[in-house]
DRENKOL-379778 format. One record per residue: residue number from 1; residue in one letter; chain; y, z, x of N, C-alpha, C in turn. Coordinates in Angstrom, 3 decimals, m for minus. Atoms other than C-alpha are relative to their C-alpha. Example, Ala and Ser with C-alpha at 12.3 -4.5 7.8 and 13.67 -1.06 7.14 Angstrom:
2
ATOM seq type mol      n.Y      n.Z      n.X     ca.Y     ca.Z     ca.X      c.Y      c.Z      c.X
ATOM   1    A   A   m1.190    0.000    0.890   m4.500    7.800   12.300    1.200    0.000    0.900
ATOM   2    S   A   m1.190   m0.060   m0.820   m1.060    7.140   13.670    1.090    0.730   m0.770
END
This chain:
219
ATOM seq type mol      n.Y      n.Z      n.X     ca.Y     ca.Z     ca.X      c.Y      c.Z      c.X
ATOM   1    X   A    0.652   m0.589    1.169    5.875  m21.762   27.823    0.963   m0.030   m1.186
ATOM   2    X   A   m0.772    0.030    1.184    7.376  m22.654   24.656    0.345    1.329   m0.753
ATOM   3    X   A   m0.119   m1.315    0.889    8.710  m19.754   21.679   m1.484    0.829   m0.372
ATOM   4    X   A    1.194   m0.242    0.443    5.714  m19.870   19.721   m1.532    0.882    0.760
ATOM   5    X   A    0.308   m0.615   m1.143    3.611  m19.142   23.022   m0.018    1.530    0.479
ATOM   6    X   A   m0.336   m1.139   m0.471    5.593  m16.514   24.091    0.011    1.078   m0.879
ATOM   7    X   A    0.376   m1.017    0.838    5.329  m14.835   20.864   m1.164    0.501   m0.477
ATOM   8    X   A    1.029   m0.335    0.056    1.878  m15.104   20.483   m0.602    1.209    1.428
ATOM   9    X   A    0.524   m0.795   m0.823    1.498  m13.248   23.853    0.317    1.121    0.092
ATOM  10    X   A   m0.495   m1.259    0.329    3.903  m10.486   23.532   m1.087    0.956   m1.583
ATOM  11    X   A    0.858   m0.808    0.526    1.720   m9.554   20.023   m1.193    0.244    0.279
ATOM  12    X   A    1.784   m0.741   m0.607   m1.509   m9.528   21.988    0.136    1.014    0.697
ATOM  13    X   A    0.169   m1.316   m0.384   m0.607   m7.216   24.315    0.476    1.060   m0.487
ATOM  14    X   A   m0.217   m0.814    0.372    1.247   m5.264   22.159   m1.129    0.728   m1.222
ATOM  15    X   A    1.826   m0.538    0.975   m2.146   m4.794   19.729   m0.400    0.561    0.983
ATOM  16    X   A    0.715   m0.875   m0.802   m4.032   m3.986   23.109    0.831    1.081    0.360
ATOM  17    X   A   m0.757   m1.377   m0.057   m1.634   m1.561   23.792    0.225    0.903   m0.599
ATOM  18    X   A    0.105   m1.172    0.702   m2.194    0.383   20.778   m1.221   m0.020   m0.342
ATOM  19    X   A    1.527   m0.070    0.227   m5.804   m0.305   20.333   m0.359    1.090    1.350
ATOM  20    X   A    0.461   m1.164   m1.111   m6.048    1.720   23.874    0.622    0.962   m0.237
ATOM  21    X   A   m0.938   m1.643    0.139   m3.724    4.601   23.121   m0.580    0.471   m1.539
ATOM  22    X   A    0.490    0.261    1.363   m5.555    4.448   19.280    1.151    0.433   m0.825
ATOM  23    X   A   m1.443    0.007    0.724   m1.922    3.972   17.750   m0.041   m0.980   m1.265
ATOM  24    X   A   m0.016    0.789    0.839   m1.381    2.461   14.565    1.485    0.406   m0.514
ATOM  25    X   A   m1.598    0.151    0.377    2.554    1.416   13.059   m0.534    0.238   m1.807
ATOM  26    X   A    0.077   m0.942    1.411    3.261    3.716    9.576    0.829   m0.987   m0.319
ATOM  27    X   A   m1.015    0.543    1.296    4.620    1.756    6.491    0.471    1.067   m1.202
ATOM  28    X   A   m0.285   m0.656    1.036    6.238    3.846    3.593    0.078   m1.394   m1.074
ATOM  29    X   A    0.244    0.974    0.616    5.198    1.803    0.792    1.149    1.124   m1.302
ATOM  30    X   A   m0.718   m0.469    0.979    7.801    2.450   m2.118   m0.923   m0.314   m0.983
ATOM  31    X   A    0.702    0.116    0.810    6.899    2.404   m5.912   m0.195   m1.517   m0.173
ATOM  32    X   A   m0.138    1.527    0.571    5.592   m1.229   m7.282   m1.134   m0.229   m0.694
ATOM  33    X   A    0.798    0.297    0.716    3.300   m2.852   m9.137   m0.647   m1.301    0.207
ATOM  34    X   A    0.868    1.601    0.076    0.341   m5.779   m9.364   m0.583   m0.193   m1.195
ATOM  35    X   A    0.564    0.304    1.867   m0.143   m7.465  m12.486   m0.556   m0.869    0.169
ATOM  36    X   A    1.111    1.170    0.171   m3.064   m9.563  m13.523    1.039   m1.237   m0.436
ATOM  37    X   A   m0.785    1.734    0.376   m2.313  m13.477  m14.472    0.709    0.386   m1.639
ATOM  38    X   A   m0.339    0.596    1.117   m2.302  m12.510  m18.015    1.266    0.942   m0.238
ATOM  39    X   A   m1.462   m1.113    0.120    0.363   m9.364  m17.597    1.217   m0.857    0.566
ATOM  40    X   A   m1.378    0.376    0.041    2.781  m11.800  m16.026    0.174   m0.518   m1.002
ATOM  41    X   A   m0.557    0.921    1.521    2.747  m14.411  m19.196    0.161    1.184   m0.804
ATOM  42    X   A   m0.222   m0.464    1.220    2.808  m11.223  m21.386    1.763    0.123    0.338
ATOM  43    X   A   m0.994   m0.786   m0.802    5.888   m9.802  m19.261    1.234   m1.351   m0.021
ATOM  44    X   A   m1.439    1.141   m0.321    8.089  m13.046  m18.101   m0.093   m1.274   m1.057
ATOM  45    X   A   m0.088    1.232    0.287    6.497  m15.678  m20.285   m1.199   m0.815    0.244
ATOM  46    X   A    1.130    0.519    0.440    3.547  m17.707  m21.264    0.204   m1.829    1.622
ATOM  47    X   A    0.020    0.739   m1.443    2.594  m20.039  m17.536    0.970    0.081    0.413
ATOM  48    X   A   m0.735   m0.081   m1.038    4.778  m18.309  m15.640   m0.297    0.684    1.290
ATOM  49    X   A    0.757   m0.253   m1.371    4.379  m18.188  m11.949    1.165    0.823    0.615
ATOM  50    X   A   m1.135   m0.881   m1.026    5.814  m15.059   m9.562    0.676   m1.012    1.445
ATOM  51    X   A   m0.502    0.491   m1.097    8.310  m16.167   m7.256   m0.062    0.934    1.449
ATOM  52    X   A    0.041   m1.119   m1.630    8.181  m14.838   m3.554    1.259    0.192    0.459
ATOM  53    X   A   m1.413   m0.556   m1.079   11.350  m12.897   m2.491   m0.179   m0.133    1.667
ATOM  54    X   A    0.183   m0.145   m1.342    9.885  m11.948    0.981   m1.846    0.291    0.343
ATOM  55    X   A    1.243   m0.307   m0.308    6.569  m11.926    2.605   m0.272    1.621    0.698
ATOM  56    X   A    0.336   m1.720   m0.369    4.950   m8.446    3.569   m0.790   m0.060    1.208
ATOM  57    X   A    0.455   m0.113   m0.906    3.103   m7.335    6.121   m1.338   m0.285    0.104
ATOM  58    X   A    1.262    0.316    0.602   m0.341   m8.073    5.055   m0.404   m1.316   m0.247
ATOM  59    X   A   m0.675    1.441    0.165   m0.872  m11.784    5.553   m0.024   m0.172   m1.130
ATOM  60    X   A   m0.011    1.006    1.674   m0.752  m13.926    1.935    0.083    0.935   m1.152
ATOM  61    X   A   m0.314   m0.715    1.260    0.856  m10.960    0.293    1.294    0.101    0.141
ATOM  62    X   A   m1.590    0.489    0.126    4.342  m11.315   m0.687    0.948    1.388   m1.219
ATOM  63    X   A   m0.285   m0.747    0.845    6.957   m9.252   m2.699    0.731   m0.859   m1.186
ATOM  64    X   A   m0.156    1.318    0.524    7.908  m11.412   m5.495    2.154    0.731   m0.857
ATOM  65    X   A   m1.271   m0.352   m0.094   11.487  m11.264   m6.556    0.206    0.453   m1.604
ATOM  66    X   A   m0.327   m0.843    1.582   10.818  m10.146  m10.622   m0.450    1.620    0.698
ATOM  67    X   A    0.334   m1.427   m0.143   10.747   m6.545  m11.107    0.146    0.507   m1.607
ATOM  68    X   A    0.062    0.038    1.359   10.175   m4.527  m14.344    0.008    1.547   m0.193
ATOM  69    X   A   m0.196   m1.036    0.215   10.456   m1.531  m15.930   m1.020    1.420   m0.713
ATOM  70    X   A    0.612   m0.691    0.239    8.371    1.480  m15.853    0.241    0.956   m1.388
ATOM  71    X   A    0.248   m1.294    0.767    8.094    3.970  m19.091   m0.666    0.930   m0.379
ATOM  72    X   A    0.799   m1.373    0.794    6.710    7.384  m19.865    0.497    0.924   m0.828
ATOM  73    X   A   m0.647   m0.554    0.918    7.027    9.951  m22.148    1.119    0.537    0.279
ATOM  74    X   A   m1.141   m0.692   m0.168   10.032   11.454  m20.508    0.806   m0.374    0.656
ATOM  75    X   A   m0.707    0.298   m0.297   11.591    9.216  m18.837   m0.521   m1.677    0.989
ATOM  76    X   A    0.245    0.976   m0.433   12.052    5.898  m17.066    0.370   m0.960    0.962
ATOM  77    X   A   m0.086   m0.024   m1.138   12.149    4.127  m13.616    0.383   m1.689   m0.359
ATOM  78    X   A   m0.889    1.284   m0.511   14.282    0.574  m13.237   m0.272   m0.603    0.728
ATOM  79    X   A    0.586    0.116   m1.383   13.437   m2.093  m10.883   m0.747    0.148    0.668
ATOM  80    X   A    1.001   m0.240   m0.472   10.119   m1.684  m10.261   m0.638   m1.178    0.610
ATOM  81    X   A    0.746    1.464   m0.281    8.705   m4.876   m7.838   m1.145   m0.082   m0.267
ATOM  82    X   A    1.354    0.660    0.121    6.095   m6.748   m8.257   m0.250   m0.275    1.035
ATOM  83    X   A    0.454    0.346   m1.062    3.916   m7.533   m5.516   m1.031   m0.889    0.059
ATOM  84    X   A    0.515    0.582    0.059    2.163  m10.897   m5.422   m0.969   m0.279    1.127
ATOM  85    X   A    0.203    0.557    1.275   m0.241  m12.718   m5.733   m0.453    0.884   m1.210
ATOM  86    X   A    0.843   m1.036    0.796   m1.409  m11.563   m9.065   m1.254   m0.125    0.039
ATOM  87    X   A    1.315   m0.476   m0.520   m4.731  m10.116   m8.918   m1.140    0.166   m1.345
ATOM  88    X   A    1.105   m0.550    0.536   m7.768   m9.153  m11.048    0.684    1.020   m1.592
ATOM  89    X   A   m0.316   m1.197    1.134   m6.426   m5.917  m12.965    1.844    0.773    0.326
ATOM  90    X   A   m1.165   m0.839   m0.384   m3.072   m4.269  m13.179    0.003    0.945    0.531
ATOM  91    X   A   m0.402   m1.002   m0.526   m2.019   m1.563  m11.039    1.731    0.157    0.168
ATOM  92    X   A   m1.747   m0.625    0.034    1.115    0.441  m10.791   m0.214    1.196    0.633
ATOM  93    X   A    0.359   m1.590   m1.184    1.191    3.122   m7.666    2.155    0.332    0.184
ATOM  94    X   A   m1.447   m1.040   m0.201    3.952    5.373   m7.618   m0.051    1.481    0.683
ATOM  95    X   A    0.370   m1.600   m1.173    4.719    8.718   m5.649   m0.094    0.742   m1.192
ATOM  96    X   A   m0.044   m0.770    0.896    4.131   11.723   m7.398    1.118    0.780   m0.310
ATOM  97    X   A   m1.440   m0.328    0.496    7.511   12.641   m7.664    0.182   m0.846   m1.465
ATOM  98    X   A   m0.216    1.376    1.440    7.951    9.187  m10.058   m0.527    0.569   m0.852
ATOM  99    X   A    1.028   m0.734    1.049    4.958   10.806  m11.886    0.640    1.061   m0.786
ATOM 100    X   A   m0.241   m1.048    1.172    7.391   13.907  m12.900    1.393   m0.492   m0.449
ATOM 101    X   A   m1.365    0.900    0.540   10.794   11.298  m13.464   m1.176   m0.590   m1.708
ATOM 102    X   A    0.711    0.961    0.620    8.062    9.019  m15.851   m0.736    1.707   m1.408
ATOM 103    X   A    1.106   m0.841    0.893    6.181   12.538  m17.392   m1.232   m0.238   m0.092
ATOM 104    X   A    1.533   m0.020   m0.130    2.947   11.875  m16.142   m0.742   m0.159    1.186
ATOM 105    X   A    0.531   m0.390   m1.362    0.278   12.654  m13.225   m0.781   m0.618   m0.047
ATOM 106    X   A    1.000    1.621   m0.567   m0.865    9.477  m11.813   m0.935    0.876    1.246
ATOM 107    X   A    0.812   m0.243   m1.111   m3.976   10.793   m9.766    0.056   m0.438    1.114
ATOM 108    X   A    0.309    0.704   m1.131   m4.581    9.976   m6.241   m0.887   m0.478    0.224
ATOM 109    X   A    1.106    0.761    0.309   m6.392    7.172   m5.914    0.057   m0.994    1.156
ATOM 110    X   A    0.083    0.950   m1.057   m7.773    4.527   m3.164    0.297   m1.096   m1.072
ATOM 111    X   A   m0.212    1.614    0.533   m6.516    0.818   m4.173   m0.618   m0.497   m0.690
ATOM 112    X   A    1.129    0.915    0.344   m8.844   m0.809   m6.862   m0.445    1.820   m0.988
ATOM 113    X   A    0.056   m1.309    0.826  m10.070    2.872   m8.217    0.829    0.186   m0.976
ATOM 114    X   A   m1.161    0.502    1.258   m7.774    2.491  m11.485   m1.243    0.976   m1.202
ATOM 115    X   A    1.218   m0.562    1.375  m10.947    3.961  m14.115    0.539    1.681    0.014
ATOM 116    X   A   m0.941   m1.277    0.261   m9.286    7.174  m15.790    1.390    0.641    0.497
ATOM 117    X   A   m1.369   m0.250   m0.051   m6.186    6.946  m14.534    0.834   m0.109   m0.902
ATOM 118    X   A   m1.240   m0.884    0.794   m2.583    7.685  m15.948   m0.053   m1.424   m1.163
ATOM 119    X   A   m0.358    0.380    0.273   m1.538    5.410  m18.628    1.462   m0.432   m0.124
ATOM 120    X   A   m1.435   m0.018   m0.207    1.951    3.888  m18.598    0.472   m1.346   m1.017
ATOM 121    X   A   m0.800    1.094    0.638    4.599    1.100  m20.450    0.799   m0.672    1.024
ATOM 122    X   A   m0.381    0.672   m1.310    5.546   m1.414  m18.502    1.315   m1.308   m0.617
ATOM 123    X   A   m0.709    0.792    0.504    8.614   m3.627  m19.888    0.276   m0.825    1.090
ATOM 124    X   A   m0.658    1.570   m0.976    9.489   m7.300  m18.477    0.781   m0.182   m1.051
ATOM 125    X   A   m1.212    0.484    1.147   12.525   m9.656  m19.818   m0.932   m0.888   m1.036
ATOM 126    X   A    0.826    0.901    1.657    9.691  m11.189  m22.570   m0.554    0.652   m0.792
ATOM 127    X   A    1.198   m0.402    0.793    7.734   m8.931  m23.623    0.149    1.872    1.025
ATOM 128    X   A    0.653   m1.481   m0.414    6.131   m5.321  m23.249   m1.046    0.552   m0.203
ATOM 129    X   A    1.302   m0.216    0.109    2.959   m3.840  m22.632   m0.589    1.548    0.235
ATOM 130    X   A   m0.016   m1.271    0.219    1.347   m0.280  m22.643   m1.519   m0.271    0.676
ATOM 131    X   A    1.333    0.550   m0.420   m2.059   m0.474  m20.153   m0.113    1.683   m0.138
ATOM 132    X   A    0.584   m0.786    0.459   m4.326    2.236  m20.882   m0.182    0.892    0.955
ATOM 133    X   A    0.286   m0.339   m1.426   m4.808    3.206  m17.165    0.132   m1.401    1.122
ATOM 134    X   A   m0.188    0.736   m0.620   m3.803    1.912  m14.356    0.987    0.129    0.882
ATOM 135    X   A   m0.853   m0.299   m0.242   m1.244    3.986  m13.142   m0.343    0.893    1.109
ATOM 136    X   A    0.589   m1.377   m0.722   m2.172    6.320   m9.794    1.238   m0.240    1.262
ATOM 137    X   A   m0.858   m0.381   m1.043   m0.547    7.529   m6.566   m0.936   m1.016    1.049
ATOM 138    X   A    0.981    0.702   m0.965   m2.106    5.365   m3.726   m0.527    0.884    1.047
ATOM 139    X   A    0.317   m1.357   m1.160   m4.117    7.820   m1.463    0.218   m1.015    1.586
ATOM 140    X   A   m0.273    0.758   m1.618   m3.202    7.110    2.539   m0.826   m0.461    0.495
ATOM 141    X   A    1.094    0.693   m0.254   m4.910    4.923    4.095    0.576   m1.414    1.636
ATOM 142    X   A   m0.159    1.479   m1.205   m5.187    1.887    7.406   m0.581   m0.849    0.162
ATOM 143    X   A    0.462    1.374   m0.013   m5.724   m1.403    7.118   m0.325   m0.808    1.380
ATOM 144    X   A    0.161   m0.055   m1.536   m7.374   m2.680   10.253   m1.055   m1.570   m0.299
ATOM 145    X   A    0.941    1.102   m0.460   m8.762   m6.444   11.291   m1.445    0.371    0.258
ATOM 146    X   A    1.306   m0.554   m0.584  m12.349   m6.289   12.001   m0.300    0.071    1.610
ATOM 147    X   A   m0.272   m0.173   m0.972  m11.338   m6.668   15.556    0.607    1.395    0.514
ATOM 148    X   A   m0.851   m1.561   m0.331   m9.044   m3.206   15.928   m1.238    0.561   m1.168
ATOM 149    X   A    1.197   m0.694    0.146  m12.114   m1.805   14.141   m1.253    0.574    0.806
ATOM 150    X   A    0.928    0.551   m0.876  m14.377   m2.778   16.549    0.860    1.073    1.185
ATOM 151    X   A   m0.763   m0.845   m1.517  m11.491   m1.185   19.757    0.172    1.569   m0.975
ATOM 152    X   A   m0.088   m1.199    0.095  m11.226    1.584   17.257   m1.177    1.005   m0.155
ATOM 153    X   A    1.473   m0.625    0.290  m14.786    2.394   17.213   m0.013    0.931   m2.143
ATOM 154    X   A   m0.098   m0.006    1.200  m14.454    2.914   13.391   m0.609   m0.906   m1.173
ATOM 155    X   A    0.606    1.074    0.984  m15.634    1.520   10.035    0.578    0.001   m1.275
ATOM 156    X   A   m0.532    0.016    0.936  m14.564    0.162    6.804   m0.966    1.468   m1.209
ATOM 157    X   A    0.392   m1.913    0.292  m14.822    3.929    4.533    0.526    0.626    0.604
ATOM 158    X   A   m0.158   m1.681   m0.815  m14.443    6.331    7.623    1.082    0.610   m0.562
ATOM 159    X   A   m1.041   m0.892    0.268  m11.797    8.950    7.176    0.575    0.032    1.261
ATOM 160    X   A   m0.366   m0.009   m0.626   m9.575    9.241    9.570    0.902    1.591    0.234
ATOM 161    X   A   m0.960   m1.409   m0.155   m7.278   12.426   11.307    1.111   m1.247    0.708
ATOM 162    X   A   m0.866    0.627   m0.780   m3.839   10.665   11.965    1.529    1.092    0.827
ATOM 163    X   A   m1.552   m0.976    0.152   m0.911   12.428   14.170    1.170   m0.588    0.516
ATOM 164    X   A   m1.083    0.722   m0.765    2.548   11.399   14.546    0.956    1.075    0.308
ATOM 165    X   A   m1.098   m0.844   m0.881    4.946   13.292   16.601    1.684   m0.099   m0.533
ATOM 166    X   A   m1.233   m0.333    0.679    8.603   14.271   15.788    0.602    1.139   m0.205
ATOM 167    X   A   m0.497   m1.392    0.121   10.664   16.512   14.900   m0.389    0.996   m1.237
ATOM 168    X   A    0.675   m0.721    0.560    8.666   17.051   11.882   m1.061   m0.102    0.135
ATOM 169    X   A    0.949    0.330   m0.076    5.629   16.255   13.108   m1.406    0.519   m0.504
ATOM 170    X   A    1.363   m0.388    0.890    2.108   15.958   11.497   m1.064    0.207   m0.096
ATOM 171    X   A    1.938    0.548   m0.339   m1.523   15.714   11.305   m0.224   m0.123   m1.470
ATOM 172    X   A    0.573    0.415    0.902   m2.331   13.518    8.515   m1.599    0.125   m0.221
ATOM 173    X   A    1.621   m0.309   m0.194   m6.396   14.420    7.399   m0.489   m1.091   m1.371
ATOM 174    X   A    0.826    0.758    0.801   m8.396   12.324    4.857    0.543   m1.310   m0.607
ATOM 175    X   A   m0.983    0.906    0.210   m6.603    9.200    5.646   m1.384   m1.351    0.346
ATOM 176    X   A    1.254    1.045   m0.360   m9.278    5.955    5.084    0.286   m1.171    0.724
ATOM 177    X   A    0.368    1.258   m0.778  m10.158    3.143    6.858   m0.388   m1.350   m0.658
ATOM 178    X   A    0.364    0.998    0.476  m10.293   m0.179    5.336    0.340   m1.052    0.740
ATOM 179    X   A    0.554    0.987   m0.883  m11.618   m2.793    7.185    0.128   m1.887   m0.571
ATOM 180    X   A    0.368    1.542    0.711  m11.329   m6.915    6.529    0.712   m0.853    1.356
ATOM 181    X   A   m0.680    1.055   m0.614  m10.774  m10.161    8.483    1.755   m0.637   m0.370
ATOM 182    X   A   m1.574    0.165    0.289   m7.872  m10.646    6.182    1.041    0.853    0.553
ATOM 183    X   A   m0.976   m1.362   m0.524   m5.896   m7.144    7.350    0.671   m0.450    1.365
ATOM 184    X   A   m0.806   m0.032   m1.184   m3.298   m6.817    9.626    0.440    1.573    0.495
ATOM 185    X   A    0.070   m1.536   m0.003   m3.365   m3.157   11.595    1.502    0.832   m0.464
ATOM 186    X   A   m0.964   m0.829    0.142   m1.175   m0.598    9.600   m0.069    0.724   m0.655
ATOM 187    X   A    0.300   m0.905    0.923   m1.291    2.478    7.938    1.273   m0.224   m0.995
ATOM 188    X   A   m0.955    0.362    1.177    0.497    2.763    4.415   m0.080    1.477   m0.538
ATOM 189    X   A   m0.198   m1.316    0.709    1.509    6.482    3.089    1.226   m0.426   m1.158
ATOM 190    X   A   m1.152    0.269    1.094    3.982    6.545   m0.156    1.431    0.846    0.787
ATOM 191    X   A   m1.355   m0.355   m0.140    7.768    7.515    0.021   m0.012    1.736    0.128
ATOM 192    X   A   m0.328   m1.487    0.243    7.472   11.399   m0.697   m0.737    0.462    1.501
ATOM 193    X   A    0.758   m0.340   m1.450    4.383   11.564    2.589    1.363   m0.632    1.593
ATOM 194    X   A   m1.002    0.774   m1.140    7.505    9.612    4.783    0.734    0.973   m0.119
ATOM 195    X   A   m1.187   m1.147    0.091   10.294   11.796    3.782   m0.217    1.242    0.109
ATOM 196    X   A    0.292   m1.002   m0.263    8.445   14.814    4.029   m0.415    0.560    1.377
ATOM 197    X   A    0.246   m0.136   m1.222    7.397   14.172    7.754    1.280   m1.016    0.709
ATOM 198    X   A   m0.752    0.567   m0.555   10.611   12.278    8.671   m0.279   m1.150    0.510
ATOM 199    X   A    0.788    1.491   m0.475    8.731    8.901    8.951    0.616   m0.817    0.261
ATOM 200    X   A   m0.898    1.391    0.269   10.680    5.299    9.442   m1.291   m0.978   m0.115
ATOM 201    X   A    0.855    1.046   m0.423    8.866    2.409    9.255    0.222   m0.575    0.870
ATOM 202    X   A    0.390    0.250   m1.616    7.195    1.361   12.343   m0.731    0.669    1.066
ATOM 203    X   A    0.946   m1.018   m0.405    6.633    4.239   13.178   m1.134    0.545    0.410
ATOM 204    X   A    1.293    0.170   m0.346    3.676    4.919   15.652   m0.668    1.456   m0.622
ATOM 205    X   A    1.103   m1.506    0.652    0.667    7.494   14.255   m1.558   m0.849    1.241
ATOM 206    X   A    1.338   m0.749   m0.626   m2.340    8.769   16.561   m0.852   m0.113   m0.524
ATOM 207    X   A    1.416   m0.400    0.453   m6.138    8.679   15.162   m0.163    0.890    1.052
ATOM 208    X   A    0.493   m0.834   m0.390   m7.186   11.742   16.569   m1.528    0.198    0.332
ATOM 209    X   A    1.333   m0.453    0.336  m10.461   12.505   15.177   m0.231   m0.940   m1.313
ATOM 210    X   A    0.792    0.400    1.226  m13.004   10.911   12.769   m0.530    1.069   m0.912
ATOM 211    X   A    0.726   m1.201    0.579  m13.461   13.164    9.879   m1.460   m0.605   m0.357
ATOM 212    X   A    0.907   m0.013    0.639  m15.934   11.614    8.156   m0.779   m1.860    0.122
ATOM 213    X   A    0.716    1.465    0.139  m18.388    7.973    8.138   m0.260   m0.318   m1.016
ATOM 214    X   A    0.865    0.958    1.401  m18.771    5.212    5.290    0.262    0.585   m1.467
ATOM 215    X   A   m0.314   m0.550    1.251  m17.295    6.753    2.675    0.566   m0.885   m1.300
ATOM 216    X   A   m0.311    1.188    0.722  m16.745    4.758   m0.517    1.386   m0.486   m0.028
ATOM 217    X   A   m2.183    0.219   m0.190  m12.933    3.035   m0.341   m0.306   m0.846   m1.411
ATOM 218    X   A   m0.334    0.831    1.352  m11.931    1.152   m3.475    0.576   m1.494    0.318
ATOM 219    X   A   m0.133    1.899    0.039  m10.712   m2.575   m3.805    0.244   m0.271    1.261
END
């Protein structure tokens, strides 16, 4: 049995092995940002294409190796990645801590939900831009194949109860479910929900209970 082989078999049973225990591996997603086509030319430069530092966990999404600089009225955050490809509309998810470094309260919001959110300034090395909204906290959430949907008896919407064990251990509650052929299974909480329950990434989390069915999710 060749590498390739042997690696494909070790991640099957290690999926069935958390599809039966209903385990899913925690990411702490730090702050970053996704800018439309036309926010990179404003930002780096008129047809310019993001480069890929490292690929992510999510297939054909990458972290791209520019990064740029957040401003609000009171202050301002360095080094902010970008996360390719670029997409549709800008977003910029940050914890709500960032929100009181920056001076402003980015709502909690599912992915794609962006309408009345925070406004922010966003400087690259070309240029600088000021989006009107577009700025929120990312509410928690697990990205799940339509296969580990299917073993999790679940649906794209539901709500989920997640618990992970520890020494600070939790019970995450109104944590959604988003469903696609593209997804690869993993929940995603921000930096302040990790550090506050002693998280790492990798980290296994429990579905417990279904709070709720079909509830609207955003992008």
């Amino acid at each position: 049995m060749d590498k390739e082989s042997i690696r494909e078999l070790v991640e099957k049973i290690v999926k069935n092995t958390l599809q039966s225990a209903k385990q899913v591996p925690i990411a702490a997603s730090n702050r970053h940002i996704h800018l439309s086509p036309e926010h990179v030319e404003r930002l780096f430069g008129k047809g310019y294409q993001l480069n890929k530092l490292k690929a992510l966990s999510q297939p054909n999404q990458f972290a791209a190796k520019e990064t740029v600089t957040l401003i609000g009225p009171k202050g301002k955050i360095e080094n902010v990645r970008v996360l390719g490809p670029a997409r549709g509309s800008t977003q910029v998810e940050v914890s709500l801590f960032d929100g009181f470094t920056l001076g402003v309260k980015p709502p909690i919001r599912n992915s794609g939900d962006i309408k009345g959110s925070e406004s922010i300034t966003i400087q690259g090395p070309r240029g600088q831009i000021t989006i009107e909204e577009g700025l929120i906290c990312a509410a928690r959430h697990i990205h799940m194949h339509t296969v580990d949907a299917e073993a999790f008896a679940v649906s794209d919407g539901d709500r989920v109860q997640v618990k992970v064990a520890g020494a600070r251990g939790i019970i995450f509650s109104n944590v959604l479910i988003r469903v696609s052929p593209k997804y690869k299974l993993e929940m995603h909480i921000d930096l302040d929900e990790a550090n506050a329950a002693n998280i790492k990434n990798g980290q296994l989390g429990e579905i417990v209970a279904v709070e709720s069915r079909n509830k609207v999710s955003g992008e």
